[in-house]
C-alpha positions in Angstrom: -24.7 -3.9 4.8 -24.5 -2.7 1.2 -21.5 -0.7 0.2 -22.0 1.9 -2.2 -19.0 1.8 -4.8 -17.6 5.7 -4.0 -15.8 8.1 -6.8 -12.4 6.7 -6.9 -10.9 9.4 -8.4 -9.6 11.1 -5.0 -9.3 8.1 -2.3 -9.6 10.2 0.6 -13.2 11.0 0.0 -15.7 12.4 2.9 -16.8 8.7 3.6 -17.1 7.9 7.2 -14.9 7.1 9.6 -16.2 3.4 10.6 -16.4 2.8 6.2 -13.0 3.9 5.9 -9.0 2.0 6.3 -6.3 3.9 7.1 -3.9 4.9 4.3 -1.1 2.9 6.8 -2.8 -0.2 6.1 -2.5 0.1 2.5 1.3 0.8 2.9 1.3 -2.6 4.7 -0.6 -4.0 1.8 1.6 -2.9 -1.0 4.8 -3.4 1.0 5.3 -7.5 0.3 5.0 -6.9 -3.7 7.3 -3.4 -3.4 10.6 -3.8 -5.4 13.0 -0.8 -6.4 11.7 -1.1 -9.8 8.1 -1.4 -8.9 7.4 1.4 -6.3 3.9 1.5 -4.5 2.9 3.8 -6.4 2.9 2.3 -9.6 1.9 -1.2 -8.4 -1.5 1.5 -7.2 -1.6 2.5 -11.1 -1.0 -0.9 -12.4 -4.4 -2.1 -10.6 -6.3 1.1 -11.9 -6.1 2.9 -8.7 -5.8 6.3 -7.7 -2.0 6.7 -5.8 -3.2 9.9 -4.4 -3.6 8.7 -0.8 0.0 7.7 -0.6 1.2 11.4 0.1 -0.9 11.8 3.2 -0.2 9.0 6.0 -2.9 10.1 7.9 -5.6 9.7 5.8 -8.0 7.1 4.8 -10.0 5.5 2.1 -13.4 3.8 1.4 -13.7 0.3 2.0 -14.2 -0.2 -1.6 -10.8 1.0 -2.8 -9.1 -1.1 -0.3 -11.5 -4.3 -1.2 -9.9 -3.5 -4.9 -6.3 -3.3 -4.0 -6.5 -6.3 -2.2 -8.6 -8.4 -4.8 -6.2 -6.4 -8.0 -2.9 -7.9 -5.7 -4.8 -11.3 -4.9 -4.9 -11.7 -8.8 -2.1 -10.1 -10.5 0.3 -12.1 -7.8 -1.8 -15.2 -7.1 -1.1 -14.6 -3.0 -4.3 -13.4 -1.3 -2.0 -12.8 2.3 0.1 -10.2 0.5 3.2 -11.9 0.2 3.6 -12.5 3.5 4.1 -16.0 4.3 7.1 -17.9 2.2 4.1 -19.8 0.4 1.3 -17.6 -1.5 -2.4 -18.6 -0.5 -3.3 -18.6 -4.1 -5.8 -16.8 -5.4 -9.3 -18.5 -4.5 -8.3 -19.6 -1.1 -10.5 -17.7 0.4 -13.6 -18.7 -1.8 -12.8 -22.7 -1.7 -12.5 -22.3 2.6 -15.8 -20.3 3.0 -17.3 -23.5 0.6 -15.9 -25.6 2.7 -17.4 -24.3 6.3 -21.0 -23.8 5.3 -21.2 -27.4 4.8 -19.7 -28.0 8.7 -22.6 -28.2 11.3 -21.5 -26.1 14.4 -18.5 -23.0 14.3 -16.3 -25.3 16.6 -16.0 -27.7 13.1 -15.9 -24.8 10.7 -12.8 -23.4 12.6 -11.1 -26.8 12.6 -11.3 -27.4 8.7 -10.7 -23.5 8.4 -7.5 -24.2 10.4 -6.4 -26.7 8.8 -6.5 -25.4 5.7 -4.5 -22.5 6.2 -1.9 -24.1 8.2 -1.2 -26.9 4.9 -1.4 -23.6 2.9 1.0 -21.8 4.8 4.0 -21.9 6.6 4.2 -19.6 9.5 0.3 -19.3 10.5 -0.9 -22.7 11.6 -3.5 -21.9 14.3 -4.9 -24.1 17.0 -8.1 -24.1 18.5 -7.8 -25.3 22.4 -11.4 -24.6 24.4 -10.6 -24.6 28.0 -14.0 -24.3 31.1 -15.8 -21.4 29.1 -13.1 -19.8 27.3 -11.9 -20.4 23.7 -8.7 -19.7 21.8 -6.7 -19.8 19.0 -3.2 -19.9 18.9 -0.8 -19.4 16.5 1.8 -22.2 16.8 5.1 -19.8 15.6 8.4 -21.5 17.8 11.0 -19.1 18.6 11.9 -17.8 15.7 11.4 -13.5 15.2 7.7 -12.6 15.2 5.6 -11.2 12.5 4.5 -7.9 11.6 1.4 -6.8 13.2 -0.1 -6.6 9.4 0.0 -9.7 9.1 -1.4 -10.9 12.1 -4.1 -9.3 12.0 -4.3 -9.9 8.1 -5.0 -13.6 9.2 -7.3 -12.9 12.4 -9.3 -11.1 9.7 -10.1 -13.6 7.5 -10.4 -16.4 10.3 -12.9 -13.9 12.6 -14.8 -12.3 9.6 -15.6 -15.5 8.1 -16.6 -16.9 11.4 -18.8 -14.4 12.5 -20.3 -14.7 8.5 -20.9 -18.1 9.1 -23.2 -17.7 12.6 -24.5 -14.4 11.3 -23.4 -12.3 14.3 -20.3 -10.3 15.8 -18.2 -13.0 18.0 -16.8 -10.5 20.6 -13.1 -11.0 21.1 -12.2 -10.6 24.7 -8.3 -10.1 24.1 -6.0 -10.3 21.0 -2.6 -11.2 21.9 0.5 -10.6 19.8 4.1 -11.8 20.0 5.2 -8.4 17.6 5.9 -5.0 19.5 2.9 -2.7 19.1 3.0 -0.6 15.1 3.1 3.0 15.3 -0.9 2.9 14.2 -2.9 0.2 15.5 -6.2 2.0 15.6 -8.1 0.4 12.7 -6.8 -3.0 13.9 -8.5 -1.3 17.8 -12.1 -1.1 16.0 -12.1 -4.3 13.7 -11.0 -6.9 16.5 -10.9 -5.5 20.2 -9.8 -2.7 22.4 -8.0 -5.3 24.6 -5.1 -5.4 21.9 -1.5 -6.7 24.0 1.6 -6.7 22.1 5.0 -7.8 22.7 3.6 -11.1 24.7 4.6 -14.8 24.6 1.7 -16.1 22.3 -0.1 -15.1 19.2 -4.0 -15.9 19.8 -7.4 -14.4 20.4 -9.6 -15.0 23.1 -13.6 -15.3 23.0 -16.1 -17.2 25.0 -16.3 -20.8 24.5 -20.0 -20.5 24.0 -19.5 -19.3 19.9 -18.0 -22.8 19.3 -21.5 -24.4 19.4 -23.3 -22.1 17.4 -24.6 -23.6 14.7 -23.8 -23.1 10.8 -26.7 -22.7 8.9 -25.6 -20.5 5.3 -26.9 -21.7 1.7 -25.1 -21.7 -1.4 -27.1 -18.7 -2.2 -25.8 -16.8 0.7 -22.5 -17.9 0.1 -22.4 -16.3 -3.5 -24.1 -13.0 -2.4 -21.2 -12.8 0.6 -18.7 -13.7 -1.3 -19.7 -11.4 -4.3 -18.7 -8.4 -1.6 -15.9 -9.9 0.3 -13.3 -8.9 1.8 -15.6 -5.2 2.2 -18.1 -7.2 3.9 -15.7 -8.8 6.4 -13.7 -5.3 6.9 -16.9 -3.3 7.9 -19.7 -5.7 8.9 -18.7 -7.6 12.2 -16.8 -4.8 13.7 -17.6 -1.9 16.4 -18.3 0.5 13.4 -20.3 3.5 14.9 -18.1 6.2 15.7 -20.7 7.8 17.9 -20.4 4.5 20.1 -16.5 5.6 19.8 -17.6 8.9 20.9 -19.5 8.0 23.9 -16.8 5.5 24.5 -13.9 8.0 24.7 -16.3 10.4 26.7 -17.1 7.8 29.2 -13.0 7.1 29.6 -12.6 10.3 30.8 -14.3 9.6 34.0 -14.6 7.1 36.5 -17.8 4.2 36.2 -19.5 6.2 39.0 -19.7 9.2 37.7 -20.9 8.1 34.1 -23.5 10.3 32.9 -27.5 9.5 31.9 -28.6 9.0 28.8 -30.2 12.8 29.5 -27.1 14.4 30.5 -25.0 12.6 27.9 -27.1 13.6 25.1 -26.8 17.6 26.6 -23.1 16.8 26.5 -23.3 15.8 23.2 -25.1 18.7 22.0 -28.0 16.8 20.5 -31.6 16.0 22.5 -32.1 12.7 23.9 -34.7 11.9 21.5 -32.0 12.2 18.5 -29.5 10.2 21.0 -32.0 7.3 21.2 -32.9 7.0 17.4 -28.7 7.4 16.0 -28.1 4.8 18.8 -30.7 3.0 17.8 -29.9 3.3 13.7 -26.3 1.7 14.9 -27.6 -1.3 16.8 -26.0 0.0 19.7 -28.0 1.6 22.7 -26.0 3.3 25.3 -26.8 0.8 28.1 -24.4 -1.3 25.4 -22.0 0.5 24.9 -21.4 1.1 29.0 -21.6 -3.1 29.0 -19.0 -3.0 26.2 -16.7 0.0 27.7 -16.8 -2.2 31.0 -16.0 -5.4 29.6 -12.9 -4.0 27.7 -11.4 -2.4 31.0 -12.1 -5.7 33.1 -10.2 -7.5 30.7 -7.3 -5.2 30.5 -7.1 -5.4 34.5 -7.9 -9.0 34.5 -4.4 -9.5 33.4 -3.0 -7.3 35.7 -1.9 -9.7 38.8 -1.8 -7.2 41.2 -5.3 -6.5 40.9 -7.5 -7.9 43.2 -11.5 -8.9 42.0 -12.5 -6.2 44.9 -10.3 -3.5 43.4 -11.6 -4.0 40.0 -14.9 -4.2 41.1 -14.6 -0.8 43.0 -13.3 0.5 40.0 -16.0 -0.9 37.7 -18.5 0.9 39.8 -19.8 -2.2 41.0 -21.2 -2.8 45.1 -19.5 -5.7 45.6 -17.6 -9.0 43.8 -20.3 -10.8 43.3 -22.4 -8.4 41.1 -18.7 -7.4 39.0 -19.0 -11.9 38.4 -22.9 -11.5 37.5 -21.9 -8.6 35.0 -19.0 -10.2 33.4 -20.6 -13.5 32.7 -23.2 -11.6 31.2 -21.0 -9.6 29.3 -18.2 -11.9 28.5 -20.1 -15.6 28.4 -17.1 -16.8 31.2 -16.1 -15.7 34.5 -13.1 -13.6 35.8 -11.3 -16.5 37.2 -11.4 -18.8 33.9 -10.1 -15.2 31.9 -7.8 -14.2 34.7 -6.4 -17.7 34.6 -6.3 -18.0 30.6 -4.4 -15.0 30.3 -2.3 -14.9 33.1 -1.1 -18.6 32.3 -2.4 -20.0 36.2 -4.3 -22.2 37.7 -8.3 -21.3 37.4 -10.3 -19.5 40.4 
């Protein structure tokens, strides 16, 4: 996906939603390098950006201004994790990992050197990879002490996922993202990039995915490496993420009503006051046809009762619009690459089904 460089001289340009970051996340940026001589504002100015977007919260920017805050901050501080860690990951971190990973054969070694190499760069994120039946995960080995901000969490989930998903050339669906912090007040850019299954305030930091990624293999040149990392981190913001916001659309439609009573492609294209020919080609522009996004919007609320104990398989099932047990199991391995007793047990911490 080629980014277009936008007119910079108002940040809150008509670009779309899914090419867009919320003007909150560029607070978080600029908040580690704010001092009370050097407010956000004029650190905006110093890196030849437009400080126009601070005065409305609830606006957003391109991609492309927030790719140049963070690469301006990455060099005038030398600290491409924006000051959030007691040691700076200096600037061309980033560059010398991604060098590092093409040359591993399968995901499962990329992520160990990855690992590795942020946890002897910095203190507080050292991640671990455990893979457990069909289930993956990485968790972030913090000890007691007070959790991070959410920022930074998923600061560090971004560049460990994006790059990941670079590396084997497709979106690694993340079946929960689990966070020691108390939810932010704004979490919805952090909902499309990673997962709807976000869960705050819990006893780990880590994110989930099917075990099945690990053996993918790693097959990037040098020349791809220089043409992705000509356009990172914009091509790591935008390009492995659930970015169409008619999927979002449909998605928040489909909420509204129970699993049985979702609508046909016909009847959701009259409710979407377009003709199901134009439904079929925007669906089909976004890579996402609506028998997808109904697999998607049914994997997310399978996970989220998953880790509710009090749910029995049956109940779910019901709930899913599913016959019976058996075809909710069929569904979800399908959907998910595991079944619901290997997730059910990961998250809940028991004994697997």
């Amino acid at each position: 996906m080629t980014i277009q460089p936008p007119d910079l001289s108002d940040p809150r340009d008509n670009v779309a939603e899914r090419d867009s970051i919320s003007v909150r996340l560029v607070g978080e940026a600029l908040l580690g390098f704010v001092r009370p001589d050097r407010p956000a504002s004029a650190i905006l100015q110093s890196l030849g950006l437009p400080d126009a977007c601070l005065a409305d919260p609830d606006g957003r920017v391109s991609v492309d201004y927030y790719r140049r805050l963070w690469l301006g901050l990455a060099a005038r501080f030398d600290d491409e994790f924006f000051a959030m860690d007691p040691r700076r990951l200096r600037a061309g971190s980033f560059v010398f990992i991604s060098r590092c990973c093409i040359g591993q054969p399968t995901l499962e070694r990329a992520l160990g050197q990855m690992l590795r190499f942020f946890g002897l760069s910095l203190e507080r994120f050292r991640g671990r990879l455990l893979r457990r039946h069909s289930l993956a995960e990485i968790v972030l080995e913090e000890g007691d002490g007070e959790p991070q901000r959410a920022f930074a969490y998923f600061t560090f989930w971004m560049l460990v996922h994006g790059l990941a998903c670079w590396l084997v050339g497709r979106r690694i669906a993340l079946l929960a993202v689990e966070s020691r912090c108390a939810e932010p007040d704004y979490s919805d850019d952090y909902r499309v990039m990673f997962s709807d299954n976000l869960r705050f305030g819990q006893a780990r930091t880590r994110i989930i995915f099917a075990a099945e990624a690990l053996d993918l293999p790693i097959r990037r040149s040098e020349e791809e490496l220089r043409a992705f990392l000509e356009d990172a981190p914009a091509n790591i913001l935008v390009r492995y993420r659930d970015s169409s916001s008619l999927a979002s659309r449909i998605k928040q439609l489909l909420r509204q009503r129970p699993a049985e009573r979702w609508p046909d492609s016909q009847t959701l294209a009259g409710e979407l006051c377009m003709s199901p020919a134009t439904l079929r080609r925007r669906l089909a522009e976004a890579g996402q046809p609506y028998q997808s996004i109904k697999d998607a919007l049914r994997r997310e609320m399978a996970t989220r009762w998953l880790a509710d104990a009090s749910l029995s398989y049956a109940e779910i099932a019901e709930r899913l619009g599913f016959a019976d047990i058996s075809s909710f199991y069929k569904a979800f391995r399908k959907w998910s690459g595991t079944n619901p007793g290997h997730y059910r047990a990961l998250i809940l911490g028991t004994a697997a089904s």
